[in-house]
C-alpha positions, -999 to 999 in steps of 0.1 A, spaced: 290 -470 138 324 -479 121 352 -454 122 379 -450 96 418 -456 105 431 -425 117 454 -405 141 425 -386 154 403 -417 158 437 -432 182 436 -399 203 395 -402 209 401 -437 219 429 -426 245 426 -410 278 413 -380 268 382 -364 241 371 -334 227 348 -327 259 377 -329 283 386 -296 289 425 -286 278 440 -321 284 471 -301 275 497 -326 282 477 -356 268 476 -332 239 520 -331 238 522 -366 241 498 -376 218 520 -353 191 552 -363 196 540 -401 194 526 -391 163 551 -373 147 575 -402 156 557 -426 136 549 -407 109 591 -403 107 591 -440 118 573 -449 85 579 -422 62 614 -417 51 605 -382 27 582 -369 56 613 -377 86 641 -356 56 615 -328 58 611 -326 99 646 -327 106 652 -298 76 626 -277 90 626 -280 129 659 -291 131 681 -274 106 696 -308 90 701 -302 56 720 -335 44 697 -356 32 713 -390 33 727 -376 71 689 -369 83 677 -402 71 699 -423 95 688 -407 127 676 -426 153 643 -409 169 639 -421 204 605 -409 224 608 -395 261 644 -415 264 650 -386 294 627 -363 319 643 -335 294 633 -352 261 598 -346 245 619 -363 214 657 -372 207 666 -376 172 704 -391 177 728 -393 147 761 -400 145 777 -372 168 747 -348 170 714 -353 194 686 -331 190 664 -328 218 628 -316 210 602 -299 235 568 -301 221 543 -278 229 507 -280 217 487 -256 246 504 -259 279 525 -226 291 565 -230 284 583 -234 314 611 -219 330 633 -247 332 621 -257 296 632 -218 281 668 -214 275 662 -177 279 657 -180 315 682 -188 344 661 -220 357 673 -238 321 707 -240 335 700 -249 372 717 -279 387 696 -312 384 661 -293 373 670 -274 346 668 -288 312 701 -277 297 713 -290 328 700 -323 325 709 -324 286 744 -319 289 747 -344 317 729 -369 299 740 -368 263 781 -359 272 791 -382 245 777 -362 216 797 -334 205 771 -316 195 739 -312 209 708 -290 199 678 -279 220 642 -273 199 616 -260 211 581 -267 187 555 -244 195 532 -227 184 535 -188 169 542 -159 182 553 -175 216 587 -177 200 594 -143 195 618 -126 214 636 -154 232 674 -150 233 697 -175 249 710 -166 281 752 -167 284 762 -203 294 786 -225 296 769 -251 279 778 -264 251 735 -271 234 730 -250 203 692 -237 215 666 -227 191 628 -221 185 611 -235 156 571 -227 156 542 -261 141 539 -237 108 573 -244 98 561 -278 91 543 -261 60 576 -246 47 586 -264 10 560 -294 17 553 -301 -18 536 -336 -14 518 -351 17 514 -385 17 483 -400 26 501 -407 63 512 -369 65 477 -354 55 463 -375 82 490 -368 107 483 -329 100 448 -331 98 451 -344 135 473 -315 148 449 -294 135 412 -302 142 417 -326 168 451 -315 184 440 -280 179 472 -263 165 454 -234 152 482 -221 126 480 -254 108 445 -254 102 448 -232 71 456 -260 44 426 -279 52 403 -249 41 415 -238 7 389 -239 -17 359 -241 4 329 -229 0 315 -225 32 290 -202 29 264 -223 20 268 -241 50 259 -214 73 215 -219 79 228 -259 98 255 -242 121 222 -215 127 198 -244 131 221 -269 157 228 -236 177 190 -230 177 185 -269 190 207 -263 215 192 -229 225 159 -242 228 169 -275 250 189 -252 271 159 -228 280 133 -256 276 112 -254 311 101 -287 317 144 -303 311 146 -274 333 188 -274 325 194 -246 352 207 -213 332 237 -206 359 249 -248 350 246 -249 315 267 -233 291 274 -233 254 309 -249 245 326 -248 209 356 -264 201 372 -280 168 359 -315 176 326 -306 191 296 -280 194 271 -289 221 259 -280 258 278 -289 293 258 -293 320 273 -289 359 270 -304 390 233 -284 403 222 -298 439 183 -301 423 188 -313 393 196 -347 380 201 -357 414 207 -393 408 235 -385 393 246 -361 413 263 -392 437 287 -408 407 299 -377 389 325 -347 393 313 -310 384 307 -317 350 273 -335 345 263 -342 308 269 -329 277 251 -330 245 256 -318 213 269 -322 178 301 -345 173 319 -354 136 290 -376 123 273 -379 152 250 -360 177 254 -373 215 247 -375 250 278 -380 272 271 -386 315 302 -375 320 321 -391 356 350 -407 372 329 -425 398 302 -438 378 320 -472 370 294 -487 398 257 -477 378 269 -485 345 248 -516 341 216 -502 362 217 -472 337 215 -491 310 187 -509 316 168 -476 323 178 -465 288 175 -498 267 139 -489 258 152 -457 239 177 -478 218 149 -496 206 129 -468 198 156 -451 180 174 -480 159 205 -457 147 210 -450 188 242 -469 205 257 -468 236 293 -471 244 318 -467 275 348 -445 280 361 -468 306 389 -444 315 367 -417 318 343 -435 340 316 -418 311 288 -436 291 282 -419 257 246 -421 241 250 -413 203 230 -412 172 248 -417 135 241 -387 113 232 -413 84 191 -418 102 175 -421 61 158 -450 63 148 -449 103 116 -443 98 112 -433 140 137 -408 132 112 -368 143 144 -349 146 178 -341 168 156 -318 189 132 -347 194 164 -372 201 183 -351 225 145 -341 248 140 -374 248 174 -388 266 177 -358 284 140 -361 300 147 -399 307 176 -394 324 159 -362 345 129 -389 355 155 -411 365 170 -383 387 131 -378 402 125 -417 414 
């Protein structure tokens, strides 16, 4: 199944997925890459950042900065001018911490502490600012302690990258798109739903819960009620199944707590058998499941390699696969292979 270009198809690929619980600091990372680029390559979109978040108001001034990623354990970002650095902590999910909040004493501490660490570091700029991009309303309320350092500190929150942007370019959509649905960044999910109609859609989100339902409780997949639980996020709906000592014992051996999941991904429904230790039964599962991707010609396999994980998937465009009963009939089917599996 092909995928399009985009920032969200780069974070899949990488060390972490939708399924992988918060993966908070893959999460930062991944952002402040992308938001680098996206200034890299887009001269209007790296003016409007800097005006936003950073408070640099000359044009022409903002356009020659230099953006430098992790330069320093104290730099998310550095956007360097002339005589002015701005440091930038991101944060996307993961708690602020103390030595990251100028409103608390650790910021200052010798060696740890990030104002510490910025004024020691960047002593040949005469002036130096300290961001912190987050999201709302953990900036409320955060005052600067009294210091002797000379970093003008400051809170900026992801919706501020709304403020006055009257054009997205095709790079910016896509960038925002990201920190949205796949990133999760709740506040700037709002642009992508204006003017939908999404009422209509409602019976399918009934219907895949109702799949789900009915594979969870089904007797004979016998899923285990205490190891199976519903999960929702913006990048999948579907079913995690943990560790259970009598179920799925085969693969009990090569995986963590989390078992499988299944469920509905963008454009896709799938199985993933989910492990970091299952690098050594990749082949020997495949060959069990080989006659189901020839029953079911739309069906794939592929590896997260990082992740240890085989994914099973189906393409949601099945017209013309005339095999095709249903996703009910899909997701029984690899779920009770891989149970028989468990059983031999």
């Amino acid at each position: 199944m092909a995928n399009e270009p985009a920032f969200s198809y780069l974070y899949r690929r990488g060390k972490h997925s939708p399924l992988d619980g918060d993966g908070n600091e893959q999460k930062e990372l991944f952002a402040v890459s992308a938001v680098a680029f996206a200034m890299k390559y887009d001269t209007d979109f790296k003016v409007h950042f800097l005006k936003q978040i950073c408070d640099v108001n000359d044009v022409e001034k903002a356009k020659g900065y230099k953006i430098h990623i992790q330069p320093y354990g104290c730099a998310d970002l550095a956007l360097e001018g002339e005589s002015e650095v701005i440091i930038l902590e991101f944060k996307v999910g993961a708690p602020l911490e103390n030595h990251q909040n100028y409103s608390k004493a650790e910021f200052f501490k010798e060696r740890t502490g990030y104002g510490y660490q910025i004024e020691k570091k960047y002593a040949q700029s005469s002036t130096k600012k300290y961001v912190i991009l987050e999201q709302s309303p953990n900036s409320e309320n955060r005052t600067l302690l009294t210091s002797n350092l000379n970093i003008k500190c400051s809170s900026k929150v992801w919706k501020n990258l709304l403020d006055d942007l009257l054009l997205e370019s095709p790079m910016v959509k896509d960038l925002l798109d990201c920190l949205a649905m796949t990133l999760e960044i709740n506040e700037l999910k709002g642009r992508m739903f204006m003017k939908k109609d999404l009422a209509k859609y409602a019976t399918n989100v009934f219907e895949m819960k109702g799949v789900l339902d009915s594979l969870q409780t089904d007797s004979e997949l016998d899923l285990g009620t205490h190891t199976a639980d519903l999960k929702i996020s913006s990048q999948a709906f579907g079913v995690e199944v943990r560790k259970s000592v009598d179920r799925f014992k085969w693969l009990n051996a090569y995986t963590e707590d989390r078992l499988i999941w299944f469920g509905y991904e963008p454009s896709r429904i799938s199985v993933w058998i989910c492990g970091l230790n299952f690098a050594g039964k990749k082949d020997e599962l495949k060959k069990v499941l080989d006659p189901l991707m020839g029953r079911f010609q739309n069906t794939e396999i592929s590896e997260k390699e990082d992740l240890g994980s085989l994914i099973i998937f189906s393409s949601a465009k099945r017209a013309s696969d005339q095999e095709w009963q249903g996703d009910q009939e899909w997701f029984r089917e690899i779920l009770k292979t891989l149970k028989n599996l468990s059983n031999t």
